[in-house]
C-alpha positions as CSV (number, residue, x, y, z in Angstrom):
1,X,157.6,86.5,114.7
2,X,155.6,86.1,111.3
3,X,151.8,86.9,112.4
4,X,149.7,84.2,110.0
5,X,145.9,85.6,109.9
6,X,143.1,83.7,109.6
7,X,140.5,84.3,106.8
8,X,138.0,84.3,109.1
9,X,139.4,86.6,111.1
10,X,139.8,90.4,109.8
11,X,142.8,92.3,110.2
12,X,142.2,94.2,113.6
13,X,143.6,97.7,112.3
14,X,140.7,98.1,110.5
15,X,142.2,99.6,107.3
16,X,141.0,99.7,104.1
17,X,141.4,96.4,102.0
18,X,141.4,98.4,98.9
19,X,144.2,99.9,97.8
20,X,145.9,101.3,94.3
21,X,149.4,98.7,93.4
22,X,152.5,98.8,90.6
23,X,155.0,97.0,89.7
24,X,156.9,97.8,92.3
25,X,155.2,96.9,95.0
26,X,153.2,93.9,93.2
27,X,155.5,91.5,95.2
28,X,154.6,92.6,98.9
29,X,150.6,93.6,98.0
30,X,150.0,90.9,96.2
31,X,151.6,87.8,96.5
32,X,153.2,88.4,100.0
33,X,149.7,89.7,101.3
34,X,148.6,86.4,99.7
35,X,150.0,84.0,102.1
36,X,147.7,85.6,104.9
37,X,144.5,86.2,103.5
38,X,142.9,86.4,99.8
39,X,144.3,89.0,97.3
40,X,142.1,89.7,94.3
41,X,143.8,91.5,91.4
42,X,141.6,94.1,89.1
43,X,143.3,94.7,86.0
44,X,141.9,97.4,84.5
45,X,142.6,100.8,82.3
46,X,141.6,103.9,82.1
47,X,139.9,103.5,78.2
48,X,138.3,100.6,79.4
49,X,134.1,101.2,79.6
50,X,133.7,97.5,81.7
51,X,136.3,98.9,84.0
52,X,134.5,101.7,85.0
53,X,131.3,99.5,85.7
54,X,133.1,96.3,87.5
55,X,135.5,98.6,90.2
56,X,133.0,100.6,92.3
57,X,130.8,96.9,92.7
58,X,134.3,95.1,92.9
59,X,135.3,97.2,95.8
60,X,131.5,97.4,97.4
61,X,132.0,93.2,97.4
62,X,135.5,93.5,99.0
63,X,134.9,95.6,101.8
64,X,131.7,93.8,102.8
65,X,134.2,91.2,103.5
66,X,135.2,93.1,106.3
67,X,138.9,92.3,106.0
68,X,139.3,88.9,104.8
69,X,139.8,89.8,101.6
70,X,142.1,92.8,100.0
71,X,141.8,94.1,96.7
72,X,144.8,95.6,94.6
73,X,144.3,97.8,91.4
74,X,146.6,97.8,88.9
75,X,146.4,100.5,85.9
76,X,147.8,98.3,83.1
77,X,149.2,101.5,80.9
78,X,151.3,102.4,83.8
79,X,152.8,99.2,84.6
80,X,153.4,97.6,81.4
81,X,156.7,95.9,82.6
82,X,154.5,94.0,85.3
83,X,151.9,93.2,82.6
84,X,154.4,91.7,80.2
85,X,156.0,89.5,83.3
86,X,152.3,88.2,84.3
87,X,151.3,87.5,80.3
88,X,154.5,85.7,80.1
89,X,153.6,83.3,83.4
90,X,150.7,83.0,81.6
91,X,148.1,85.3,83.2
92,X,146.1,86.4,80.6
93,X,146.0,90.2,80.5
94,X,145.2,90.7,76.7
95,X,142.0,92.4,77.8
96,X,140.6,94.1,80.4
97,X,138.9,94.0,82.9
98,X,141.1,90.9,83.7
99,X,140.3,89.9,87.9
100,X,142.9,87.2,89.6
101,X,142.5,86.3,93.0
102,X,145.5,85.2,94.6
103,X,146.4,82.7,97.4
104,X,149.6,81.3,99.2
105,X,151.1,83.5,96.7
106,X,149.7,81.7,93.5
107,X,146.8,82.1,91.3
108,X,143.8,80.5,92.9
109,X,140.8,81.9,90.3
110,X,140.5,84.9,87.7
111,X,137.3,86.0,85.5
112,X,137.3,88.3,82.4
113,X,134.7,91.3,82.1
114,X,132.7,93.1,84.1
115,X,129.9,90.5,86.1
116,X,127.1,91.7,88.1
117,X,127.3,92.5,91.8
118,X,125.6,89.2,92.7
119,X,128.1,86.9,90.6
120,X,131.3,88.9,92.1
121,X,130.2,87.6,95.8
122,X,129.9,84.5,94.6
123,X,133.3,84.8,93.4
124,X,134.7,86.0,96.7
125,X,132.5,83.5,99.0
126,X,134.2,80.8,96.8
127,X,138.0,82.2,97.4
128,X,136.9,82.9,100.9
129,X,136.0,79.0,101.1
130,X,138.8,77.6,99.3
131,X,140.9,79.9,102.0
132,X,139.0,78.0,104.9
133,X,137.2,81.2,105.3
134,X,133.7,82.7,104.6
135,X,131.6,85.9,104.2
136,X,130.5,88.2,107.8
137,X,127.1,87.6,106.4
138,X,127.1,83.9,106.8
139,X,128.3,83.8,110.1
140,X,126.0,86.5,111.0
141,X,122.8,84.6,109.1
142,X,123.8,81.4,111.3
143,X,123.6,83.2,114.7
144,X,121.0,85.0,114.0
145,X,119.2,81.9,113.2
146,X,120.5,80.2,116.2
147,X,119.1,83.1,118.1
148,X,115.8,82.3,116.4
149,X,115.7,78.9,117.2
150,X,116.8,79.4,120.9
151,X,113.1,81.6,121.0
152,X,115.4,85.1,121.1
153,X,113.1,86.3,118.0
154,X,114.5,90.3,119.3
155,X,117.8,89.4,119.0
156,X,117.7,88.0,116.3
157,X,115.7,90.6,114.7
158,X,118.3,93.3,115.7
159,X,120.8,90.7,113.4
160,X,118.6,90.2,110.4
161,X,117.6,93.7,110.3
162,X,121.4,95.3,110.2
163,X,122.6,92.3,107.8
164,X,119.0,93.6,105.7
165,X,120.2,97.3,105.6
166,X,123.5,96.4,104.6
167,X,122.7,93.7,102.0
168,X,119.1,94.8,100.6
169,X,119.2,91.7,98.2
170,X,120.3,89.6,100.9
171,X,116.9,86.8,100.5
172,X,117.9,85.1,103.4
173,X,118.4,87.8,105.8
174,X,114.5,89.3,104.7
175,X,113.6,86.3,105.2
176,X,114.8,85.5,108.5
177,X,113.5,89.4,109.5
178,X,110.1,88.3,108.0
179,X,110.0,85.1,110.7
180,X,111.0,87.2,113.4
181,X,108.6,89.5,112.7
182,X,105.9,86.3,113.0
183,X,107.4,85.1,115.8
184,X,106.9,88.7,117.6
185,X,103.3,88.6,116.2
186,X,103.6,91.3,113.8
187,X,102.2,89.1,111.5
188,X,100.8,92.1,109.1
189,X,104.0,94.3,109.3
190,X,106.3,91.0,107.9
191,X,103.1,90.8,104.9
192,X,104.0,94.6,104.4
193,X,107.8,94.0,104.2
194,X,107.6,90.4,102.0
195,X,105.2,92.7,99.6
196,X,107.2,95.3,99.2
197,X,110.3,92.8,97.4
198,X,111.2,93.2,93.8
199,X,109.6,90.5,91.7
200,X,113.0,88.3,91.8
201,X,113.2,88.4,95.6
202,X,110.0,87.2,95.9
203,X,110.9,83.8,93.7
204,X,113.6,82.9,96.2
205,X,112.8,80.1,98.0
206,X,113.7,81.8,101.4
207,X,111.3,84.3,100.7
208,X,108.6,82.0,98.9
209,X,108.7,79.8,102.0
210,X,108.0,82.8,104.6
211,X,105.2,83.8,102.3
212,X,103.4,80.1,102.2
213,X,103.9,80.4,105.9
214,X,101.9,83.1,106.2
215,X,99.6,82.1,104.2
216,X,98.7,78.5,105.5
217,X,98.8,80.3,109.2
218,X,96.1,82.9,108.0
219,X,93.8,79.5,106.7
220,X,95.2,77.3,109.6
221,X,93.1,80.0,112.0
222,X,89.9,80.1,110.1
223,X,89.9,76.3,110.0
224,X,90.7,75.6,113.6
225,X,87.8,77.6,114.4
226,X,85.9,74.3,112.5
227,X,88.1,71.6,113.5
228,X,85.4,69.7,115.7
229,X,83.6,70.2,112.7
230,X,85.7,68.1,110.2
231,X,86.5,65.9,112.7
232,X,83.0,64.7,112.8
233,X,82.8,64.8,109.2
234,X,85.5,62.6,108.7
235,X,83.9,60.4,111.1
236,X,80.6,60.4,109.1
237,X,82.2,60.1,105.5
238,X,86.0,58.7,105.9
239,X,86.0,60.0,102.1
240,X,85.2,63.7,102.9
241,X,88.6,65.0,101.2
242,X,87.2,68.7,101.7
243,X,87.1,67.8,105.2
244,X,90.3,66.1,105.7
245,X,92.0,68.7,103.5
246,X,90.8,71.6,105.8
247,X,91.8,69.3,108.7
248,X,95.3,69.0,107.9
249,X,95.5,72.5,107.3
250,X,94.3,73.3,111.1
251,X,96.8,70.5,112.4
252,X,99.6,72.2,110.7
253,X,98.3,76.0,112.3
254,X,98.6,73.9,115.7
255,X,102.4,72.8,114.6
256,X,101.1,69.5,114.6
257,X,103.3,69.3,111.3
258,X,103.1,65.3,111.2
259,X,99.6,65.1,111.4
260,X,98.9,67.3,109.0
261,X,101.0,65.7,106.7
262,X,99.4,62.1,107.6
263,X,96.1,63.2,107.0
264,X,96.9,64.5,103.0
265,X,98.7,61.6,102.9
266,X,95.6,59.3,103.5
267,X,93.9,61.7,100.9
268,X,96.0,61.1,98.4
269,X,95.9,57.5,98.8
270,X,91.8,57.1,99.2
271,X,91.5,59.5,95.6
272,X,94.4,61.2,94.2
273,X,92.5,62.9,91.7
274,X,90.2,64.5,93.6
275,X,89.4,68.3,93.1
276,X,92.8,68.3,90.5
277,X,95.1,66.9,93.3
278,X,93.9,69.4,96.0
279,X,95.8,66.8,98.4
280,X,99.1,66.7,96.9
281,X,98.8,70.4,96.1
282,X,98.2,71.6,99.8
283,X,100.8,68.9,101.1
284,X,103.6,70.6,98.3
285,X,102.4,74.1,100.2
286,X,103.2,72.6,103.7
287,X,106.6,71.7,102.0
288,X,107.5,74.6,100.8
289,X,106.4,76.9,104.2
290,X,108.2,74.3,106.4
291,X,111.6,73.6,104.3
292,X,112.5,71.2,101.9
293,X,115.0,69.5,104.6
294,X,112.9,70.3,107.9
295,X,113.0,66.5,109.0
296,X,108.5,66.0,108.7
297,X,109.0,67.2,105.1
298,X,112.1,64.7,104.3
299,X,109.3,62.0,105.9
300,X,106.6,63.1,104.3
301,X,108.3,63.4,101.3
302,X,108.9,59.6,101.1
303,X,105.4,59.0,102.0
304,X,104.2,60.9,98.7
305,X,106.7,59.3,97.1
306,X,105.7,55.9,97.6
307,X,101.8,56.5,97.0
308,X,102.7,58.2,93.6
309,X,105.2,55.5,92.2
310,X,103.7,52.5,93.3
């Protein structure tokens, strides 16, 4: 009985999916293999400088798939009848490094040169997908949120952590580590790690958003300590924007997200101008620390929208 396996599920002998090919065995590596998960095809030769740069990251990529994809190298000085056959199908093997992915034994994708690390798992997420199948990283960044969400902040520590070690550029794993660490109350040690990115990490908007978190929690306490304060304020001079500023911004430290948001709001609408848009400015910084599609921002959103284009 023909065993068909799924692209989401590894192969459960645990060998490894990289493996040297020729011509002779192109047919059952390559496009046999194909029909059960993703082959990719690196092309390359032994003159060839690219080559030498694109196959250790190729094969890094690959095996971090954990199985649902397989990677087949093909030396194209030593199998020069196989070349010809593929160049005459149309495969275009005139230079190397030359990369086809294959899938239900036909071409599915190929790319030319040797791209940076992040680029090639972009390339294999995409076959992965078009294969009904995705990345171990993916699944493991969805339970580990899940985990999260359900108040486990340990467990899902223990998830974002491994998945962190494995992948240091993985933004959405450091991030998720970061809010665990803030849901644990290690506040100062998730500052420490967020500092400690490389320029570009920090620009990610995973990363950017933990960071404005931490931030508006850090002001959130020193204006709660006021709050009956502003309150009366507010009550005193309705067009105190200091006041309703600093108010919103001890709402949203109580997770009293819509409030927060409704007061700016009214600030915006009583003086938009005021203090170089201080209002919209903070409300942008609750956006960015909640989520661009957390469901107050989506609302909010819509509010700002209409008091700016009206």
């Amino acid at each position: 009985m023909e065993v068909i396996l799924d692209p989401n599920n590894p192969s459960p002998g645990g060998a490894d999916p990289v493996m040297d090919g020729d011509q002779r065995t192109f047919m059952k590596d390559v496009v046999e293999a194909s029909r059960q998960v993703p082959v990719l095809v690196d092309f390359w030769a032994t003159w060839c400088g690219p080559c030498k740069t694109l196959t250790p990251v190729l094969e890094k990529v690959v095996r971090a798939a954990g199985g649902r994809v397989k990677l087949v190298k093909i030396d194209i000085d030593k199998n020069r009848q196989l070349v010809q056959q593929l160049t005459q199908m149309g495969l275009p093997l005139q230079s190397v490094p030359t990369v086809a992915a294959f899938w239900q034994g036909q071409i599915a994708d190929l790319f030319q040169g040797a791209l940076p690390e992040g680029e090639l798992k972009k390339f294999v997420e995409a076959l992965l997908k078009a294969a009904g199948g995705q990345m171990p990283s993916a699944e493991l960044l969805a339970e580990a949120k899940t985990l999260l969400e359900q108040g486990d902040a340990t467990g899902a520590l223990e998830i974002y952590a491994a998945l962190g070690q494995q992948e240091p550029d993985n933004a959405e794993a450091l991030a998720g580590l970061a809010r665990c660490l803030i849901a644990l109350e290690e506040e100062d040690q998730a500052k420490e790690m967020l500092d400690s990115l490389s320029d570009k990490l920090k620009e990610h908007p995973e990363i950017a958003s933990v960071r404005a978190q931490i931030e508006l929690a850090e002001a959130g306490r020193a204006a709660q300590s006021q709050l009956g304060a502003f309150e009366q304020r507010l009550a005193a001079d309705p067009d105190d924007h200091e006041a309703r500023i600093e108010l919103a911004i001890a709402l949203n430290s109580m997770d009293k997200r819509m409030e927060a948001a409704e007061a700016l709001l009214e600030a915006i609408k009583r003086d938009r101008a005021w203090n170089e848009e201080a209002a919209r400015k903070q409300l942008l910084k609750f956006f960015e620390a909640w989520g661009f599609t957390d469901p107050v921002t989506l609302k909010a959103r819509r509010g700002l929208s209409a008091l700016l284009f009206r």
